[in-house]
MIMAR-311853 format. One record per residue (C-alpha): residue number from 1; x, y, z; residue in three letters. Coordinates in steps of 0.05 Angstrom, whole numbers. Example, Ala and Ser with C-alpha at 12.3 -4.5 7.8 and 13.67 -1.06 7.14 Angstrom:
<recs>
rec nr:1; X:246; Y:-90; Z:156; rest:ala;
rec nr:2; X:273; Y:-21; Z:143; rest:ser;
</recs>
This chain:
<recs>
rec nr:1; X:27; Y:205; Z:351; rest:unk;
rec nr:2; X:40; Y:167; Z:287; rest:unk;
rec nr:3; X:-17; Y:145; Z:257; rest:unk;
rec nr:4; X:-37; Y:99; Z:181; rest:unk;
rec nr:5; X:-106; Y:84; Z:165; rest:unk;
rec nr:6; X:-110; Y:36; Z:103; rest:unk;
rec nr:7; X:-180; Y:32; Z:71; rest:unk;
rec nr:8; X:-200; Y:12; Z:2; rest:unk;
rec nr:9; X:-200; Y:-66; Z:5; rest:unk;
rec nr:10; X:-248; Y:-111; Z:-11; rest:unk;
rec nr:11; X:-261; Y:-177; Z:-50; rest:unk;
rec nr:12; X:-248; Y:-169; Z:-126; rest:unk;
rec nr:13; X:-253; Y:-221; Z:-181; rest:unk;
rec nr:14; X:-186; Y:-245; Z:-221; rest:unk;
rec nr:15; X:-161; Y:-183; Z:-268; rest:unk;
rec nr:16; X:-200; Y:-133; Z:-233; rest:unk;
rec nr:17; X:-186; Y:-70; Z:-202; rest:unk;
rec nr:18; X:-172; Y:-31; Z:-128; rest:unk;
rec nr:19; X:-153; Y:28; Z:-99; rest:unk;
rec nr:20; X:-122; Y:23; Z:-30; rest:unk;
rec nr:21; X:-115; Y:89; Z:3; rest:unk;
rec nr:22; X:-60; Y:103; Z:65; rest:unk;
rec nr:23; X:-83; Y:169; Z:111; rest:unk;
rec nr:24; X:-27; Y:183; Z:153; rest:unk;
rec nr:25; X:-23; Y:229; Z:209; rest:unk;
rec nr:26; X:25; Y:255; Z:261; rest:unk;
rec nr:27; X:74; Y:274; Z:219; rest:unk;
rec nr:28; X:83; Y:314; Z:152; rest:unk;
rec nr:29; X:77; Y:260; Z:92; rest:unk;
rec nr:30; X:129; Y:298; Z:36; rest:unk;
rec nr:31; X:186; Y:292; Z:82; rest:unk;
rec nr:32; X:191; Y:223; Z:88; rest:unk;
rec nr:33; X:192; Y:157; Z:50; rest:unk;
rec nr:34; X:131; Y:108; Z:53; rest:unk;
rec nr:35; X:103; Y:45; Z:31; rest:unk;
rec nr:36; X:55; Y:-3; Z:18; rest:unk;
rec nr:37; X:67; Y:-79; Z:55; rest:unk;
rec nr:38; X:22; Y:-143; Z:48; rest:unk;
rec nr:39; X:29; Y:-203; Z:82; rest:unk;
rec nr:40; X:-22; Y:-263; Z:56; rest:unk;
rec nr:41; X:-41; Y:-319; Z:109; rest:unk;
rec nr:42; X:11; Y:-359; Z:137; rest:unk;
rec nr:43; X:69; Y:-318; Z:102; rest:unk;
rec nr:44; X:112; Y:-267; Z:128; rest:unk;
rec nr:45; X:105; Y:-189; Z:111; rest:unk;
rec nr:46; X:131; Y:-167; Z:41; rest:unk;
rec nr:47; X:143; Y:-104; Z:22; rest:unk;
rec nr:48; X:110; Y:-82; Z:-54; rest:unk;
rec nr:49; X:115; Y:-7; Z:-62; rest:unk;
rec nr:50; X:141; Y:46; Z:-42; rest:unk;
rec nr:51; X:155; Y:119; Z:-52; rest:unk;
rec nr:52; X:209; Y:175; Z:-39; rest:unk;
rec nr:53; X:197; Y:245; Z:-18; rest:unk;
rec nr:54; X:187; Y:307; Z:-58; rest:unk;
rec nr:55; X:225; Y:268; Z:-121; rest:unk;
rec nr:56; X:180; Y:224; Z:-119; rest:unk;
rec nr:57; X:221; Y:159; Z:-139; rest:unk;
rec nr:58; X:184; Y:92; Z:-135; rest:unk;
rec nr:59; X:205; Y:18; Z:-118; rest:unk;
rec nr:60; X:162; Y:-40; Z:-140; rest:unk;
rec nr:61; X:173; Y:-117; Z:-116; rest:unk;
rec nr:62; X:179; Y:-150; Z:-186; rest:unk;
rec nr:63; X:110; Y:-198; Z:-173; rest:unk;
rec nr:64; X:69; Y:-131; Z:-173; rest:unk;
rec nr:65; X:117; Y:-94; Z:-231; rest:unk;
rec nr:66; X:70; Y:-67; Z:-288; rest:unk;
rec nr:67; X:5; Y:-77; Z:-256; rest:unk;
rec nr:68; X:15; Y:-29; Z:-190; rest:unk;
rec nr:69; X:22; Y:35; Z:-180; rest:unk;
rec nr:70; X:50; Y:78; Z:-116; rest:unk;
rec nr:71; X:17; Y:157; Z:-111; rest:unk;
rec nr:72; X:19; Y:206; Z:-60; rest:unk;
rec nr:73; X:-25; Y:276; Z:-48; rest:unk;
rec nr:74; X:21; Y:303; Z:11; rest:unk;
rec nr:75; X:-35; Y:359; Z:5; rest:unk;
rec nr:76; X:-80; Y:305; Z:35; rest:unk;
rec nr:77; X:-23; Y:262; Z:80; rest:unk;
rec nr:78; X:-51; Y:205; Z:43; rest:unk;
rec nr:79; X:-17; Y:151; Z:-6; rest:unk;
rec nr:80; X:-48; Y:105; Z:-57; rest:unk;
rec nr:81; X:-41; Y:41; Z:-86; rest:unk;
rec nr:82; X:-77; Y:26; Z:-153; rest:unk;
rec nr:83; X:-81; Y:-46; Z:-164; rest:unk;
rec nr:84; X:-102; Y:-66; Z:-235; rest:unk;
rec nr:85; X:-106; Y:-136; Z:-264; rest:unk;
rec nr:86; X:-102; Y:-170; Z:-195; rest:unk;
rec nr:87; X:-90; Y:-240; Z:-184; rest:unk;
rec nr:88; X:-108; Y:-294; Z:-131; rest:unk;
rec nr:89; X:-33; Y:-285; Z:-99; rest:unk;
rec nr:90; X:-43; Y:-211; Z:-94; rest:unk;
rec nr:91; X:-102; Y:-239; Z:-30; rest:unk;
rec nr:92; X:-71; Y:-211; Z:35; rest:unk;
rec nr:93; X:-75; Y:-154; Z:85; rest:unk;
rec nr:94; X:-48; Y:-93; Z:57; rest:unk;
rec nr:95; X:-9; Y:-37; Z:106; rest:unk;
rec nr:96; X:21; Y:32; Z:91; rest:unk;
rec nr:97; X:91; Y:35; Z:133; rest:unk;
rec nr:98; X:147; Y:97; Z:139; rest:unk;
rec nr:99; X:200; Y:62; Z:142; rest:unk;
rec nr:100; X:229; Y:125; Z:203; rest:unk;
rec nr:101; X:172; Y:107; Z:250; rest:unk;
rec nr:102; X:159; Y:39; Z:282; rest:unk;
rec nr:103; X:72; Y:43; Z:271; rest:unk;
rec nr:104; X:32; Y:2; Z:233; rest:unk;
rec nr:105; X:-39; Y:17; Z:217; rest:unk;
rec nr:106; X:-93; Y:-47; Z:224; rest:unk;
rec nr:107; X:-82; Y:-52; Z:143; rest:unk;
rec nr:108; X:-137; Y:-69; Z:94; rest:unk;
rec nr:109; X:-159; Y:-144; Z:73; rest:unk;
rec nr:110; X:-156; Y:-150; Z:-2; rest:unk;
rec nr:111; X:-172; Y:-213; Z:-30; rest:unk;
rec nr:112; X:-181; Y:-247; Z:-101; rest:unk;
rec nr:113; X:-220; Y:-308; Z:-117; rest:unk;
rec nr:114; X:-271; Y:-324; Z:-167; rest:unk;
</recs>
């Protein structure tokens, strides 16, 4: 069974820093393409990141371009998200998503106020 467990979120202040991590399971991480969705209240699901396989080729939505950044450890079946200089519009609930399989993981909140 395919499984995502997002952790790492919290409440940051403007211009600070997280690390969201994505432990997937039920199926072997370097052989498939994954990303990193948020979707703040009232506003439909948007993707941010994501990732290739082995080459390792990343996508970035152009709000997050510069100040995100997509890893992977397929040792671990786990994929990041570094978040540095974040702003109130980065506030949302963060999921991890391969794009083959239809689960979703609960996500992680992450939100940004002074």
């Amino acid at each position: 069974q395919v499984q995502f467990v997002e952790s790492g979120g919290g409440l940051v202040q403007p211009g600070g820093s997280l690390r969201l991590s994505c432990a997937a399971s039920g199926f072997t991480l370097d052989y498939y393409a994954i990303g990193w969705f948020r979707q703040a209240l009232g506003k439909e699901r948007e993707g941010v990141s994501c990732i290739s396989t082995s080459v390792g080729i990343t996508y970035y939505a152009d709000s997050v371009k510069g100040r995100f950044t997509i890893s992977r450890d397929n040792a671990k079946n786990t994929v990041y998200l570094q978040m540095n200089s974040l702003k109130p519009e980065d506030t949302g609930v963060y999921y991890c998503h391969a794009p083959r399989f239809d689960s979703w993981g609960p996500g992680t909140q992450v939100t940004v106020s002074s």
